[in-house]
C-alpha positions as CSV (number, residue, x, y, z in Angstrom):
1,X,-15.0,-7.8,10.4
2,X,-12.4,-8.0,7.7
3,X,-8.9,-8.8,7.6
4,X,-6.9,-6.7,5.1
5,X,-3.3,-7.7,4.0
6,X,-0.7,-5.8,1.6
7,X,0.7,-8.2,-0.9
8,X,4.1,-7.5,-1.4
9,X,5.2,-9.0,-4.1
10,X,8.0,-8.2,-6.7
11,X,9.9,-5.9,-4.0
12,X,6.6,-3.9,-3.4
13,X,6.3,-2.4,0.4
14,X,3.6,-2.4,3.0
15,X,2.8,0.9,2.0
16,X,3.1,0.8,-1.6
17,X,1.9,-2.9,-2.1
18,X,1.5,-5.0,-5.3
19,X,-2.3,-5.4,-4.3
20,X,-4.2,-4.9,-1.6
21,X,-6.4,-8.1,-0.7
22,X,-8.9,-8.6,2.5
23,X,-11.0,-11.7,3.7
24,X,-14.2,-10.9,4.8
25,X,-16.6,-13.5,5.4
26,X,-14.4,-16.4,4.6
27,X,-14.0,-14.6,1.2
28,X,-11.0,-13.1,-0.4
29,X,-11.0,-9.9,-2.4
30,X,-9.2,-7.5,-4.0
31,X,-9.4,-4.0,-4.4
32,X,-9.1,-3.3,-8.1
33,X,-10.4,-0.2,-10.3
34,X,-11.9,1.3,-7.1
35,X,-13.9,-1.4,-6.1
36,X,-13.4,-5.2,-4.1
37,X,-13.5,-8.1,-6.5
38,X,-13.8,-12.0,-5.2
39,X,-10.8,-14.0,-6.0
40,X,-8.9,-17.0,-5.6
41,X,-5.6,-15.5,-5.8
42,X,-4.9,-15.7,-2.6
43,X,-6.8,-18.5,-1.1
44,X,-3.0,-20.2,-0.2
45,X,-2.5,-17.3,2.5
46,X,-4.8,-19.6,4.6
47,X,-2.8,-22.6,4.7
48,X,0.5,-21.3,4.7
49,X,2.1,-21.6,0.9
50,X,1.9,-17.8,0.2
51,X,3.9,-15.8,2.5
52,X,4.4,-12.6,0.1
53,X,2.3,-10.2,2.3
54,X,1.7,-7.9,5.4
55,X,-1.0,-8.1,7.8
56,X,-2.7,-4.1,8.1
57,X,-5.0,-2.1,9.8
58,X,-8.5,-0.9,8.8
59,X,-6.7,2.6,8.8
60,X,-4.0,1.5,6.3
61,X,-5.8,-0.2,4.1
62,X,-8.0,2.8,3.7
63,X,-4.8,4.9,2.7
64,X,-3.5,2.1,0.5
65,X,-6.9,2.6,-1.0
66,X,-7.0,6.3,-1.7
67,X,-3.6,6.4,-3.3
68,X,-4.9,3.7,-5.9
69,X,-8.0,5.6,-6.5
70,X,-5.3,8.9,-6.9
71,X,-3.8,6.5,-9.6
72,X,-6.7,5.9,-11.5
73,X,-8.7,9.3,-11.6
């Protein structure tokens, strides 16, 4: 099961986040060009030094997703 998380950075939103970022099997990746990448980026969201984010649901994360993939097509 994944966690997904809105980074809101820069004045972004929830909805309309700078990135879209979830940890899935003690990984973190980011959704980018259509498709999850690993990264490191965010690695300080587990121990509490990055705070510039939103915990979402499955269901928002997925329309987070389609509006990016609106963007780039």
């Amino acid at each position: 099961m994944a966690q997904y998380y809105a980074i809101t950075k820069y004045g972004t939103t929830r909805s309309a986040p700078f990135a879209l970022v979830r940890f899935k099997e003690g990984i973190f990746e980011i959704f980018r060009n259509g498709s999850w990448e690993e990264t490191r980026q965010f690695d300080d969201i587990l121990i509490g030094e990055f705070n510039d984010y939103e915990i979402i649901t499955d269901d928002e994360a997925k329309a987070i997703q389609q509006k990016m993939m609106a963007r780039i097509t």
